[in-house]
OpenMM code with the backbone's topology and positions (N, CA, C; nanometers):
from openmm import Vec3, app, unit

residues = "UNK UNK UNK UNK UNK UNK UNK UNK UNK UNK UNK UNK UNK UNK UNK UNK UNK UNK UNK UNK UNK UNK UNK UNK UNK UNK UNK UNK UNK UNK UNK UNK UNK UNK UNK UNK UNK UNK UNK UNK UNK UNK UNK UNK UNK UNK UNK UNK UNK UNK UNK UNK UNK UNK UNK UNK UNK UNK UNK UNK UNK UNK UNK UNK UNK UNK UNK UNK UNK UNK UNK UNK UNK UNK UNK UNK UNK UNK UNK UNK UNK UNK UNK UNK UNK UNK".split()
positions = [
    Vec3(17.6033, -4.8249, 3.3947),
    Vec3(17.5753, -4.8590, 3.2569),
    Vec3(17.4557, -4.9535, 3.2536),
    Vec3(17.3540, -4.9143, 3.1663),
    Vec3(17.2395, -5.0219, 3.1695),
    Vec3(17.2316, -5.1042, 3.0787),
    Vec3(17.2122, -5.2393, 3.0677),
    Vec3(17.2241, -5.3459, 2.9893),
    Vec3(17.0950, -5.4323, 2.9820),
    Vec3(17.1058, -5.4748, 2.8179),
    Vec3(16.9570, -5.5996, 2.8003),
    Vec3(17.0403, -5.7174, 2.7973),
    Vec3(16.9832, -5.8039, 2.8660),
    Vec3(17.0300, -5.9313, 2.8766),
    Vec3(16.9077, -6.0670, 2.8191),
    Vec3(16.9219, -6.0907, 2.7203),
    Vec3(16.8549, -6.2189, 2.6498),
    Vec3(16.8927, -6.3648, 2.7051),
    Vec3(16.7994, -6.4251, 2.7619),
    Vec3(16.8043, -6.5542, 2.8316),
    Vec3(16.7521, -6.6880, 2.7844),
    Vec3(16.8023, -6.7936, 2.7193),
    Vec3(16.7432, -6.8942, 2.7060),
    Vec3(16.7635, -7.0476, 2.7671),
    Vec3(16.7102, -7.1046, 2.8642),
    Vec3(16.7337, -7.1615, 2.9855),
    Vec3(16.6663, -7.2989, 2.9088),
    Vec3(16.7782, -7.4183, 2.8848),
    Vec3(16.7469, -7.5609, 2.8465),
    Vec3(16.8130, -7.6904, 2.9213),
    Vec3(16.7392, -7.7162, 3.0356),
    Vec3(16.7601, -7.8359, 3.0802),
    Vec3(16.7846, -7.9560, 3.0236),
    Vec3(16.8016, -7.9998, 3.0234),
    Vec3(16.8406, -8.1445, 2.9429),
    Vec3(16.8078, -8.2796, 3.0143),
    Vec3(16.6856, -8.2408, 3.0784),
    Vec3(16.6124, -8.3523, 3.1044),
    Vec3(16.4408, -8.3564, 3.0954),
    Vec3(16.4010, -8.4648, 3.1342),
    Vec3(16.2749, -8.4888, 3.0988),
    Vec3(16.1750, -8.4076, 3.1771),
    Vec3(16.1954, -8.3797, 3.2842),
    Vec3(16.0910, -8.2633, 3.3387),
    Vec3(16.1559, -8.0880, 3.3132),
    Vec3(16.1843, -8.0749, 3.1835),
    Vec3(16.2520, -7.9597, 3.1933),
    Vec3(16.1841, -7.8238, 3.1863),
    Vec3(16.0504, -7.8563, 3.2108),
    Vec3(15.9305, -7.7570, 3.2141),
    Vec3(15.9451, -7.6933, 3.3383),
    Vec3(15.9567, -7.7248, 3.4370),
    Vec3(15.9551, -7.7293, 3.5836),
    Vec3(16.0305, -7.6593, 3.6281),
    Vec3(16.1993, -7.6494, 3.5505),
    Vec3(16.3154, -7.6010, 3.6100),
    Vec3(16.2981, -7.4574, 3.5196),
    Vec3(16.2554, -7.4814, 3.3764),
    Vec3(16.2703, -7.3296, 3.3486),
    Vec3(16.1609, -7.2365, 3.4171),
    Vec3(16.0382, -7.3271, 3.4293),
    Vec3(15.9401, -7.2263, 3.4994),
    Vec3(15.9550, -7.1407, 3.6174),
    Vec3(16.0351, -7.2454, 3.7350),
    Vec3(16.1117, -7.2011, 3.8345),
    Vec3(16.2459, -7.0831, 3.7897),
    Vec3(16.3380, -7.0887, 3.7045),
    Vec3(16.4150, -6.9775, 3.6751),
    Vec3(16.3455, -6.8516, 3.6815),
    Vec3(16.2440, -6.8876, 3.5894),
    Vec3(16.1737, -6.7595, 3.5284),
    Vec3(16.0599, -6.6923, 3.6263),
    Vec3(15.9904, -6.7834, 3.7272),
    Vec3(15.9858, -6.7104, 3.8205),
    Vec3(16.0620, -6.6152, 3.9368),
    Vec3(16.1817, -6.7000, 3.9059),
    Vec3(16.2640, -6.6068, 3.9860),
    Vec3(16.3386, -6.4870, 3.9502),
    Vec3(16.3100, -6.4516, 3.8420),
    Vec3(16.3511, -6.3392, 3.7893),
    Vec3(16.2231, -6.2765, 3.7758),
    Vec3(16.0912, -6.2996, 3.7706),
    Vec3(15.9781, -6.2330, 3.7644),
    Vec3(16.0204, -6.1424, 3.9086),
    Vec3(16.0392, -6.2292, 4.0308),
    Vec3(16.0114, -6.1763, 4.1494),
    Vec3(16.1609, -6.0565, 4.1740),
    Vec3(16.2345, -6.0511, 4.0878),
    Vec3(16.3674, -5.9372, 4.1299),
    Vec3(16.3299, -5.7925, 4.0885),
    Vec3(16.3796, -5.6563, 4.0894),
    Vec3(16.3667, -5.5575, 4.0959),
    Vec3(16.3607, -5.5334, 3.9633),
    Vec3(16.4275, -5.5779, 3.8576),
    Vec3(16.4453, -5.5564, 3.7287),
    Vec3(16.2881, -5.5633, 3.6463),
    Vec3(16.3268, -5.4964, 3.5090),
    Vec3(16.2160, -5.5257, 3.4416),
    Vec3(16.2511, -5.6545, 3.3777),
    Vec3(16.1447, -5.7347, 3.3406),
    Vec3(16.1452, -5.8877, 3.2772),
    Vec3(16.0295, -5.8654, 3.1521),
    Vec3(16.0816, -5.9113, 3.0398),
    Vec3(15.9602, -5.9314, 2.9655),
    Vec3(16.0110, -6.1149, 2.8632),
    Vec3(15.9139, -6.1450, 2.8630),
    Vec3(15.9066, -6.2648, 2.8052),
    Vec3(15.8721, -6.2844, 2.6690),
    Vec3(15.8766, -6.4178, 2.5997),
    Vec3(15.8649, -6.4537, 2.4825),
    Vec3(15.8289, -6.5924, 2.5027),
    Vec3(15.7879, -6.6612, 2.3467),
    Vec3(15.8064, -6.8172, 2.3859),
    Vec3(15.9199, -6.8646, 2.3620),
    Vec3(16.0536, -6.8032, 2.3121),
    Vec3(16.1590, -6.8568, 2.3183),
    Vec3(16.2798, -6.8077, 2.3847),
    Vec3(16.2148, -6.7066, 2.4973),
    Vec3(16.3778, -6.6325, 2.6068),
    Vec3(16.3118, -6.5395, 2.6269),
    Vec3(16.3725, -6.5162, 2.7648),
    Vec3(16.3465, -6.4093, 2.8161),
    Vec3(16.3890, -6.3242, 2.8293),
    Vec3(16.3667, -6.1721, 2.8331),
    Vec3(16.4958, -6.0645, 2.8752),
    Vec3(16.4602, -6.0104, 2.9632),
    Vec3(16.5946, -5.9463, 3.0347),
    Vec3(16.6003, -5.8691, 3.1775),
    Vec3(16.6602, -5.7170, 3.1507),
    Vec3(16.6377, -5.6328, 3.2194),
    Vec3(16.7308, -5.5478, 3.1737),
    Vec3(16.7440, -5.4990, 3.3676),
    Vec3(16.8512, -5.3748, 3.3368),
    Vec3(16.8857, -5.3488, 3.4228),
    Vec3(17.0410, -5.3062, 3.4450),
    Vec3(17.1125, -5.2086, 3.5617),
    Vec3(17.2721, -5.1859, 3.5405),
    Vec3(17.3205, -5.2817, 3.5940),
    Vec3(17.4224, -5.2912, 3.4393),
    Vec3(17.5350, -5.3814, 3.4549),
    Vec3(17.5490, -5.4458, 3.5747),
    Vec3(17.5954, -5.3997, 3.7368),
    Vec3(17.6570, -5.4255, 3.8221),
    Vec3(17.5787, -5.5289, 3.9008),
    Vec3(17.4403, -5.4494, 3.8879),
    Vec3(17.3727, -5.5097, 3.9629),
    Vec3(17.2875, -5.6333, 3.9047),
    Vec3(17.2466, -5.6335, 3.7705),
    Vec3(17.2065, -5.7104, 3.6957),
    Vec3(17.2675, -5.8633, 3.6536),
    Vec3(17.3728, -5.8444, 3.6808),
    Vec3(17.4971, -5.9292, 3.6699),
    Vec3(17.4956, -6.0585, 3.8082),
    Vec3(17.5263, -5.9417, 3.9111),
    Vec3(17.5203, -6.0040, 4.0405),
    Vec3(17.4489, -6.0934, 4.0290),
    Vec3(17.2889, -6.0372, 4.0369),
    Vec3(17.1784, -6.1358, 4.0826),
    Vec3(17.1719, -6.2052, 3.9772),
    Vec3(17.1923, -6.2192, 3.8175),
    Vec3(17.1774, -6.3085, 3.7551),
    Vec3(17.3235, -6.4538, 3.7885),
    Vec3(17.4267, -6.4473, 3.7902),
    Vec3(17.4925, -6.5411, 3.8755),
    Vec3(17.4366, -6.5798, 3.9838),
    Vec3(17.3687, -6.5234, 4.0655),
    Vec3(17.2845, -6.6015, 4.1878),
    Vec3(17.1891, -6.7119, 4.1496),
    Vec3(17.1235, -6.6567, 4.0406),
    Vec3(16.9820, -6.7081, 3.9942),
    Vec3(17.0429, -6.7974, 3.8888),
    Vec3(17.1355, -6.7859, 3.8515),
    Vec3(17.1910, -6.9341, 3.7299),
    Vec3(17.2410, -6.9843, 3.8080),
    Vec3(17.3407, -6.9979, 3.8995),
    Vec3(17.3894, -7.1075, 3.9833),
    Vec3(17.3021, -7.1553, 4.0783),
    Vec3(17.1616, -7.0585, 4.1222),
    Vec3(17.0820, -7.1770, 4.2053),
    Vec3(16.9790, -7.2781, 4.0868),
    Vec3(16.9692, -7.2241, 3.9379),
    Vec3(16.8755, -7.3186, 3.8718),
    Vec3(17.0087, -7.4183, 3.8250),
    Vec3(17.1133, -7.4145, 3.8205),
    Vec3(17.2178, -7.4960, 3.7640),
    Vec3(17.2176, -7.5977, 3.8747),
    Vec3(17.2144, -7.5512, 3.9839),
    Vec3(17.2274, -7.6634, 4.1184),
    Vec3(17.1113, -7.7688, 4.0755),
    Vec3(17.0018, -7.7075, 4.0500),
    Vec3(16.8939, -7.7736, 4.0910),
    Vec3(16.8528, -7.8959, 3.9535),
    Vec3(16.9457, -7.8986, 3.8129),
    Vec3(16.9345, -7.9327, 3.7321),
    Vec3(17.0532, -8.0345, 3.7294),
    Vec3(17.0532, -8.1507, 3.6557),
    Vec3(17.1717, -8.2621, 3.6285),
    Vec3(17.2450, -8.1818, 3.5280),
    Vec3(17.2247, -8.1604, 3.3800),
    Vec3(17.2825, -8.0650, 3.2891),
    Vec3(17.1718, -7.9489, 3.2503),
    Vec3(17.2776, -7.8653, 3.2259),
    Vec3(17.1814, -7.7686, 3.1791),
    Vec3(17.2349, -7.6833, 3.0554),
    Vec3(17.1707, -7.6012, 2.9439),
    Vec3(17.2137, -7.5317, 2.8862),
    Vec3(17.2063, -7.3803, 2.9173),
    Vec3(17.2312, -7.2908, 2.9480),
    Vec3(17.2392, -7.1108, 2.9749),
    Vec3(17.2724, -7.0539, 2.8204),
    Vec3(17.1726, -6.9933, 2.7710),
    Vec3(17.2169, -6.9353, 2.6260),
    Vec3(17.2063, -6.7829, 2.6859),
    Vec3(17.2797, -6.7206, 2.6690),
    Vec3(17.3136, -6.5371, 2.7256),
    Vec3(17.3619, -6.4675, 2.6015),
    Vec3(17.2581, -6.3349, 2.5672),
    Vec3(17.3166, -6.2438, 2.4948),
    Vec3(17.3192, -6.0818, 2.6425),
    Vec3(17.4422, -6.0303, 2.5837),
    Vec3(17.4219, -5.9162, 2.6634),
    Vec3(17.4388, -5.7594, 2.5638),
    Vec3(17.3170, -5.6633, 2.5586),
    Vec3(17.3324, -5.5803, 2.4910),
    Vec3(17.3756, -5.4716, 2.5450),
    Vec3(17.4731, -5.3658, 2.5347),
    Vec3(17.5172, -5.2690, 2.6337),
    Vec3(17.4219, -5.1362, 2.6118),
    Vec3(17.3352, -5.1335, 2.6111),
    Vec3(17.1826, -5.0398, 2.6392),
    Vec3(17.0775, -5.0967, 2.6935),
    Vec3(16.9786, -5.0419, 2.7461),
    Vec3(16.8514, -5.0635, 2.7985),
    Vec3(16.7440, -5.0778, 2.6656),
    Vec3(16.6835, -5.2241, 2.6062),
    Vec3(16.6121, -5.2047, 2.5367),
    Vec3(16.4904, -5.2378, 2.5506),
    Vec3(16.4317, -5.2235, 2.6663),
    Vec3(16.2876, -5.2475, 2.7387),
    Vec3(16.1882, -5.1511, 2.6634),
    Vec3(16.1917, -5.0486, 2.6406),
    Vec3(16.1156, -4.9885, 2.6006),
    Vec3(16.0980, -5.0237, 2.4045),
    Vec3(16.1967, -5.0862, 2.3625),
    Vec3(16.1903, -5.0613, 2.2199),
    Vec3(16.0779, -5.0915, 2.1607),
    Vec3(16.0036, -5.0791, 2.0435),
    Vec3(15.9030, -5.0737, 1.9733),
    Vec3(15.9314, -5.0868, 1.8358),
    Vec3(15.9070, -5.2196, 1.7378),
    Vec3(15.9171, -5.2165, 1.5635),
    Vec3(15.8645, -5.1028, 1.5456),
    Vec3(15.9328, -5.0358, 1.3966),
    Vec3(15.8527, -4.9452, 1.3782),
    Vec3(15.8271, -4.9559, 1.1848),
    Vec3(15.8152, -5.0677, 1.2558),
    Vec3(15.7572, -5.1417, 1.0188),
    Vec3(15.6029, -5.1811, 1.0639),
] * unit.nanometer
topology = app.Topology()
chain = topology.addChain("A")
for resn in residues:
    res = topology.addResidue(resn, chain)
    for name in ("N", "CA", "C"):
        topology.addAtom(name, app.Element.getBySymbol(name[0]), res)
């Protein structure tokens, strides 16, 4: 099953530029498609596997942070390709 996953990654400290930049490179560098915004990012990719590595990649930026916020939407289709059409 392929899924869009919406990401918005808020540290709660004063260098919190640093830690999301680092998240978000690390999802640049995984197999999935990534596309960005200035306010979240999305991933897409199947369920199983998409899942996995995103628990990898939030518990190593959660380590690396004092608090943090993880905002997650998960859509149950692939919407990488979508396009407005207004």
């Amino acid at each position: 099953m392929q899924i869009s996953v919406d990401l918005t990654l808020s540290p709660l400290q004063d260098d919190y530029e640093t830690h999301i930049i680092d998240f978000i490179k690390v999802l640049r560098a995984s197999k999935f498609k990534v596309l960005e915004n200035p306010l979240s990012t999305q991933i897409f990719g199947e369920i199983n596997e998409l899942m996995s590595f995103l628990t990898e990649a939030i518990e190593t930026s959660f380590e690396n942070t004092d608090i943090s916020v993880l905002t997650m939407k998960v859509v149950k289709t692939n919407r990488s390709n979508y396009e407005p059409n207004f």
